[in-house]
MOPAC internal coordinates of N, CA, C and O (Angstrom, degrees):
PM7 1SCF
backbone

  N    0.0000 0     0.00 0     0.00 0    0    0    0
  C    1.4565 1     0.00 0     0.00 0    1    0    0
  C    1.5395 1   108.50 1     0.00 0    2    1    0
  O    1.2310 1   124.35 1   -64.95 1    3    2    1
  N    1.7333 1   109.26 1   115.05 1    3    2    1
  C    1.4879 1    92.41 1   162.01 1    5    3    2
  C    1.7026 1   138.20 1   -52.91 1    6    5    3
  O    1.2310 1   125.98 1   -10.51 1    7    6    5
  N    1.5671 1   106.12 1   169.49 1    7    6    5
  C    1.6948 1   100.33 1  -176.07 1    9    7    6
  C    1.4975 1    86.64 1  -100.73 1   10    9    7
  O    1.2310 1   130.79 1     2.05 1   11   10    9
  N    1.1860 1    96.79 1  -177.95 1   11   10    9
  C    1.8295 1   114.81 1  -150.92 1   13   11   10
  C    2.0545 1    87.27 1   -80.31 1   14   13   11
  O    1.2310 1   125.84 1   143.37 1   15   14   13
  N    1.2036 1   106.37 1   -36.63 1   15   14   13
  C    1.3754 1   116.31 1  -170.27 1   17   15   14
  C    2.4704 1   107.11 1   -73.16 1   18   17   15
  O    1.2310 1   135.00 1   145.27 1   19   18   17
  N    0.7341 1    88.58 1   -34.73 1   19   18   17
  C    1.5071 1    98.27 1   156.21 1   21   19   18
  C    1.8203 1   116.01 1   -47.51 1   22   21   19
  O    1.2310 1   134.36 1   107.76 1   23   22   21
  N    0.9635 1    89.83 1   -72.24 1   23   22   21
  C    1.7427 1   101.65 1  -160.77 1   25   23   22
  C    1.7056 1   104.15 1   -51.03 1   26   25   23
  O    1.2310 1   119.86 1   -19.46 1   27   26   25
  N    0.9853 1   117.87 1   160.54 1   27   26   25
  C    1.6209 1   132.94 1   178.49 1   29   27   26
  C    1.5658 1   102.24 1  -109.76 1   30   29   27
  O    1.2310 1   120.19 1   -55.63 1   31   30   29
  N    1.3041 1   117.24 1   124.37 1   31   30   29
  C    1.2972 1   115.41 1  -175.21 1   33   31   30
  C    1.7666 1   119.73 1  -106.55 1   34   33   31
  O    1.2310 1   123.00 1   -41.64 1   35   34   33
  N    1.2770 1   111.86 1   138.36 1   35   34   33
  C    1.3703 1   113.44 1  -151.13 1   37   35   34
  C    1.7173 1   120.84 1   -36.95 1   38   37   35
  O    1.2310 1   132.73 1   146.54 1   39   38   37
  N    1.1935 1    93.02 1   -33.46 1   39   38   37
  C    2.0028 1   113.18 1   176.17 1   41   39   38
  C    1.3536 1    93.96 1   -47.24 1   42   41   39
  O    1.2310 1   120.31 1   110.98 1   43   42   41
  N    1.4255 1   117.02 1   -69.02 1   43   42   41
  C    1.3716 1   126.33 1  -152.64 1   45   43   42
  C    1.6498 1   103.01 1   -67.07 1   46   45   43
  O    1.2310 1   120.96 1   144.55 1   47   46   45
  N    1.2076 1   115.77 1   -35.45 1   47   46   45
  C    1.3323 1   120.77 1  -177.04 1   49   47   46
  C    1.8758 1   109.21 1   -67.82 1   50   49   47
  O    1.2310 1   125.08 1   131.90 1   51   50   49
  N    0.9994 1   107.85 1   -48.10 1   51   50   49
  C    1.5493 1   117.65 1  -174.83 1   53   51   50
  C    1.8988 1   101.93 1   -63.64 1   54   53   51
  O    1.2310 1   133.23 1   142.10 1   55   54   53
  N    0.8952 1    92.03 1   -37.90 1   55   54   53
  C    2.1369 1   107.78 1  -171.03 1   57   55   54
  C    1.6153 1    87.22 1   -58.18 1   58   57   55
  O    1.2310 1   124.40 1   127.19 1   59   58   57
  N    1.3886 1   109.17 1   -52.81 1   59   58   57
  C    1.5935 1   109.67 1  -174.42 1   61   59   58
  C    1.1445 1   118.70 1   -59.81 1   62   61   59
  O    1.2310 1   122.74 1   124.75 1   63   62   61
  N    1.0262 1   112.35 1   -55.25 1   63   62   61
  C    1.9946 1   125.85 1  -178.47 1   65   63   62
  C    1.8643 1   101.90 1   -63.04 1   66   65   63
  O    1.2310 1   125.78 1   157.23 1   67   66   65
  N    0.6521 1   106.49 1   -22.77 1   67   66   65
  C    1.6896 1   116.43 1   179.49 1   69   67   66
  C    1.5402 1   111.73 1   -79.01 1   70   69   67
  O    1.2310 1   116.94 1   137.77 1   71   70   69
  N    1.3474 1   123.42 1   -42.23 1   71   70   69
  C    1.0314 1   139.91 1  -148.82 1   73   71   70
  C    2.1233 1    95.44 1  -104.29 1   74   73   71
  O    1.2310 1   126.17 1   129.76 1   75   74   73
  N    1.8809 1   105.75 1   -50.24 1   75   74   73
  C    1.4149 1    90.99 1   155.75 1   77   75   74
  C    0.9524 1   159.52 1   -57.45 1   78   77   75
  O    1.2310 1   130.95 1   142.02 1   79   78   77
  N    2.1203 1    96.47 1   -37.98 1   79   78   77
  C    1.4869 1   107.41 1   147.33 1   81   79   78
  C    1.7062 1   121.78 1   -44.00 1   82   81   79
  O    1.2310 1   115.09 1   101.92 1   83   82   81
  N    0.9165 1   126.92 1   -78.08 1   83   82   81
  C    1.3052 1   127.35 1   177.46 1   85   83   82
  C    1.4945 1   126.10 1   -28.38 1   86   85   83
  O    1.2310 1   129.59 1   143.35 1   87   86   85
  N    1.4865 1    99.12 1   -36.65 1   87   86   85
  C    1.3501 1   117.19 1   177.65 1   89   87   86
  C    1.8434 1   115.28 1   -65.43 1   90   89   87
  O    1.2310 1   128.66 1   140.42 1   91   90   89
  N    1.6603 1   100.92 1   -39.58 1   91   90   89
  C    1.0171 1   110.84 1  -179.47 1   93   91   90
  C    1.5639 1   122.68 1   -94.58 1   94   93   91
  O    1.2310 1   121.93 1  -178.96 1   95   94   93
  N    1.5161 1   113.92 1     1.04 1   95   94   93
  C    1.2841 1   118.09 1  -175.38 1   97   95   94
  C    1.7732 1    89.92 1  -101.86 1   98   97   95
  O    1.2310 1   114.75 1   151.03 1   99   98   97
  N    1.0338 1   127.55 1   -28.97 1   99   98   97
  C    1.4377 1   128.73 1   179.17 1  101   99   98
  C    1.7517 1   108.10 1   -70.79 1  102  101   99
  O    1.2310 1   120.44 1   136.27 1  103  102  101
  N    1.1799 1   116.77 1   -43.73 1  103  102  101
  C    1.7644 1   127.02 1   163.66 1  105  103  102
  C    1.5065 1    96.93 1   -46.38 1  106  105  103
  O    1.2310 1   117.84 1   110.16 1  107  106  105
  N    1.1605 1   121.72 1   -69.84 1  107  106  105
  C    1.2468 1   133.81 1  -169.60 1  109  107  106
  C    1.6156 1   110.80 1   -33.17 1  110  109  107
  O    1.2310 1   125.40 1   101.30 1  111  110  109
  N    1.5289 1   107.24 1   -78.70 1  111  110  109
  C    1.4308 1   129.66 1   174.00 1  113  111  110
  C    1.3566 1   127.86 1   -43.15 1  114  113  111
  O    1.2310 1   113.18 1   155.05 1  115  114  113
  N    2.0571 1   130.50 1   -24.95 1  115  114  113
  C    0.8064 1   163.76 1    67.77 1  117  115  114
  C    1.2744 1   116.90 1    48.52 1  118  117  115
  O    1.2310 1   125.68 1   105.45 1  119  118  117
  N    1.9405 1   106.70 1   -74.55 1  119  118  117
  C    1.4290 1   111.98 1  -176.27 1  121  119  118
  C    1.2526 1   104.56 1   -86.26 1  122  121  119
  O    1.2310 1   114.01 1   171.23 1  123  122  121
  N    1.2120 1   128.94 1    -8.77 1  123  122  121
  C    1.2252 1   128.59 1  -169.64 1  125  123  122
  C    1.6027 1   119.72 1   -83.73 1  126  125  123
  O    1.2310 1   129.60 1   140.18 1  127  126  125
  N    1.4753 1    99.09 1   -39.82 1  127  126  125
  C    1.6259 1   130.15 1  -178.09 1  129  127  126
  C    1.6477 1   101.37 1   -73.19 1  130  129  127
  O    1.2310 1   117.09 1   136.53 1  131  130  129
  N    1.4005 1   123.14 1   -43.47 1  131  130  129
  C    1.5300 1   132.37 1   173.83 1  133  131  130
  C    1.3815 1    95.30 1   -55.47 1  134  133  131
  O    1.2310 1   114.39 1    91.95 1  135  134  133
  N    1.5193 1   128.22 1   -88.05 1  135  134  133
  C    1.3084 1   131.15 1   172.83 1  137  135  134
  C    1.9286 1   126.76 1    -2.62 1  138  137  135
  O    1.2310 1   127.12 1   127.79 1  139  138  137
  N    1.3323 1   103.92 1   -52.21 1  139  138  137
  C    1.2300 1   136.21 1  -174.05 1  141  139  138
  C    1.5576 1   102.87 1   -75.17 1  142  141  139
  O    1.2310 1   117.27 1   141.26 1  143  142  141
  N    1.0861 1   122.80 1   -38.74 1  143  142  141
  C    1.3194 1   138.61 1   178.34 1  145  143  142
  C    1.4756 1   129.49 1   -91.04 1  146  145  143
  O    1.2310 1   129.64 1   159.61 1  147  146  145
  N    1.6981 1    99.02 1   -20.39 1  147  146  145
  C    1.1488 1   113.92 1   149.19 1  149  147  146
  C    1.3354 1   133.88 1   -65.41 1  150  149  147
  O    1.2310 1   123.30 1   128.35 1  151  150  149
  N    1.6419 1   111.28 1   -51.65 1  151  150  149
  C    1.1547 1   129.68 1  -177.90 1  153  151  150
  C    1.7056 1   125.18 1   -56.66 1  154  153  151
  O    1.2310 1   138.05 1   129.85 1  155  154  153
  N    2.0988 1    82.62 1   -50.15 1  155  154  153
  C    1.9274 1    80.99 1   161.23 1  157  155  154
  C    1.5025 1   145.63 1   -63.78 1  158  157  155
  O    1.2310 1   127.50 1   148.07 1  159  158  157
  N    1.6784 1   103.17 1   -31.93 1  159  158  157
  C    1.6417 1   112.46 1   146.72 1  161  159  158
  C    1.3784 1   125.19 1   -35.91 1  162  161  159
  O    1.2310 1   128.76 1   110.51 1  163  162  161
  N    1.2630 1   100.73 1   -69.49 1  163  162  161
  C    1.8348 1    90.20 1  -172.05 1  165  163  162
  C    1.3181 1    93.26 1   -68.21 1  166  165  163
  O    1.2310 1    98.94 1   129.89 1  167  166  165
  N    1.7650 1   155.46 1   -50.11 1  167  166  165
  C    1.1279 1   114.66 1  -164.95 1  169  167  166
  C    1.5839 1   121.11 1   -72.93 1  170  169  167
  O    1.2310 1   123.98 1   174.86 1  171  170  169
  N    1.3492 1   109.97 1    -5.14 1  171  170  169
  C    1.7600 1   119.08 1  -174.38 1  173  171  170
  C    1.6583 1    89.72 1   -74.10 1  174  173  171
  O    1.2310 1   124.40 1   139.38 1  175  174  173
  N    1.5986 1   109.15 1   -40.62 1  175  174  173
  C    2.0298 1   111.93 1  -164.22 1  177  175  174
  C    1.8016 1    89.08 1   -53.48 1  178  177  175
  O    1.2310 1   119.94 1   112.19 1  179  178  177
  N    1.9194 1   117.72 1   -67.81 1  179  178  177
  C    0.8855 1   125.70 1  -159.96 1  181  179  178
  C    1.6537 1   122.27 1   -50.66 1  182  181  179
  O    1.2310 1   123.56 1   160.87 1  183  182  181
  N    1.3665 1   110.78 1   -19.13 1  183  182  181
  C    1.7893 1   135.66 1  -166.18 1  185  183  182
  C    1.9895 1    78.30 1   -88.09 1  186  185  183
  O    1.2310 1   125.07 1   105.97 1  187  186  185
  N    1.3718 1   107.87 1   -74.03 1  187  186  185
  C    1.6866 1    96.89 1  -165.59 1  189  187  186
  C    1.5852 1   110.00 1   -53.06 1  190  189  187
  O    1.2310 1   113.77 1   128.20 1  191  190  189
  N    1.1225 1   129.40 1   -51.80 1  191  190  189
  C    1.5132 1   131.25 1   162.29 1  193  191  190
  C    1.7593 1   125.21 1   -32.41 1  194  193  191
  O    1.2310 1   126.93 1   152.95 1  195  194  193
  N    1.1504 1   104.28 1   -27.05 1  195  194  193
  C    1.3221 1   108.33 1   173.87 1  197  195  194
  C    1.4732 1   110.22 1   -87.73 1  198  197  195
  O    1.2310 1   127.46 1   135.84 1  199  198  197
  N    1.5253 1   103.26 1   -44.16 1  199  198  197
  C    1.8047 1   117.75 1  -170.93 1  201  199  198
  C    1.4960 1    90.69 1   -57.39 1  202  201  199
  O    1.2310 1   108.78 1   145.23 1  203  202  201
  N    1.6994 1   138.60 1   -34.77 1  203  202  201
  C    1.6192 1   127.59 1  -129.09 1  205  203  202
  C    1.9571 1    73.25 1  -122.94 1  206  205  203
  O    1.2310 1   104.59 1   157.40 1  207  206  205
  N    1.0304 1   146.07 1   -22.60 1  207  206  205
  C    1.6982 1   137.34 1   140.75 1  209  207  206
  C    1.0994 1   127.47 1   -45.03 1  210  209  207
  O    1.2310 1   114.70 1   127.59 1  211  210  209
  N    1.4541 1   127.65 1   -52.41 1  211  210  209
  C    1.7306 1   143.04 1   165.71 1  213  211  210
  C    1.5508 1    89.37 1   -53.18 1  214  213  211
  O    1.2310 1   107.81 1   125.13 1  215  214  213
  N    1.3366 1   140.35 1   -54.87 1  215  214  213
  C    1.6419 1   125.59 1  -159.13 1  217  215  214
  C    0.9430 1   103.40 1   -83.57 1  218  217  215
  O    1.2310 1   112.68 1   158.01 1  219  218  217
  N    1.5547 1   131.42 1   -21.99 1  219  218  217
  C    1.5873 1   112.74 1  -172.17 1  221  219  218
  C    1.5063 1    84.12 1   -95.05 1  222  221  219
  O    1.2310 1    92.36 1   165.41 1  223  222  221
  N    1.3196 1   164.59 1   -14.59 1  223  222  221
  C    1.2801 1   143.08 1  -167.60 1  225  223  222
  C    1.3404 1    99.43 1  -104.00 1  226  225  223
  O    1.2310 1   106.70 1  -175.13 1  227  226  225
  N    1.1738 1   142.36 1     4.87 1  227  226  225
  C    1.4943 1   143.23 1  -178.95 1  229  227  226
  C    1.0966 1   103.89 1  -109.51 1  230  229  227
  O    1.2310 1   113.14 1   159.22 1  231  230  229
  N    1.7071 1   130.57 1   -20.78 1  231  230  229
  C    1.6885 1   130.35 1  -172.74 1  233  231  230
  C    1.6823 1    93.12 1  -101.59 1  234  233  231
  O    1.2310 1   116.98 1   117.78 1  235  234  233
  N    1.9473 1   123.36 1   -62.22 1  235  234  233
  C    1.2870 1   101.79 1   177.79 1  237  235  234
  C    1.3600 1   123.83 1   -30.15 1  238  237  235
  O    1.2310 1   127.10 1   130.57 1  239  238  237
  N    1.8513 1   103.95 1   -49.43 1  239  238  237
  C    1.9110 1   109.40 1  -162.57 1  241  239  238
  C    1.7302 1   101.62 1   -66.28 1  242  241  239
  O    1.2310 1   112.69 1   147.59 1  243  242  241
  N    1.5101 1   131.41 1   -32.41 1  243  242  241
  C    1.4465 1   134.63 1   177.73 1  245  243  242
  C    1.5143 1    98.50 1   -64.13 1  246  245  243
  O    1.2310 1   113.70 1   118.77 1  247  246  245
  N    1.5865 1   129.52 1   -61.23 1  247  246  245
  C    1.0789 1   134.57 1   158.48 1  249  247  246
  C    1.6166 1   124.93 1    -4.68 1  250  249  247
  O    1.2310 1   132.92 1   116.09 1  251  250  249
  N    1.6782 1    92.64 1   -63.91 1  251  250  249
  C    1.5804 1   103.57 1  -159.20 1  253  251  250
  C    1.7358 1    79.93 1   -83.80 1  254  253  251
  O    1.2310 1   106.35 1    84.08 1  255  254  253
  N    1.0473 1   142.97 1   -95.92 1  255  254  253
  C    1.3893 1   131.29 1  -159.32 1  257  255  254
  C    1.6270 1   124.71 1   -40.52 1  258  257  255
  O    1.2310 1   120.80 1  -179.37 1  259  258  257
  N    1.3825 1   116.08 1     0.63 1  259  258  257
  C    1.4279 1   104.33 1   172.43 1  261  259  258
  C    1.3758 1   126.37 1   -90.55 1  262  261  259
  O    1.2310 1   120.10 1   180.00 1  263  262  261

C-alpha cells in the first residue's frame, strides 16, 4: 500500500497537464511563426534576385547602346 506522501494528487496532476498543454501549444505556435518567417525570406531572397537581374539587364542594354 502506498503512503499518503507517494500519491500525486488530482490538483497537482491537472496543474501539470495544463501547463504541458500550454507548453506544447506554445512549441506549436513557434513552429508555425519560424515557418512563416521562413517562407517570407526566400520569397523576399527571390524579389531581390529578380530586382539585381532587371539592373544588370537595364545597364548591359544602356551599355550596349551607348
Amino acid at each position: 500500500m502506498p503512503n499518503s506522501d507517494d500519491t500525486v494528487k488530482p490538483e497537482k496532476l491537472s496543474k501539470t497537464a495544463d501547463r504541458v498543454g500550454s507548453i506544447n501549444d506554445a512549441i506549436a505556435l513557434g513552429e508555425h511563426q519560424m515557418k512563416k518567417e521562413i517562407a517570407l525570406g526566400e520569397h523576399g531572397m527571390k524579389k531581390a534576385l529578380v530586382a539585381r537581374i532587371t539592373v544588370l539587364f537595364v545597364l548591359t542594354n544602356i551599355l550596349y547602346f551607348v
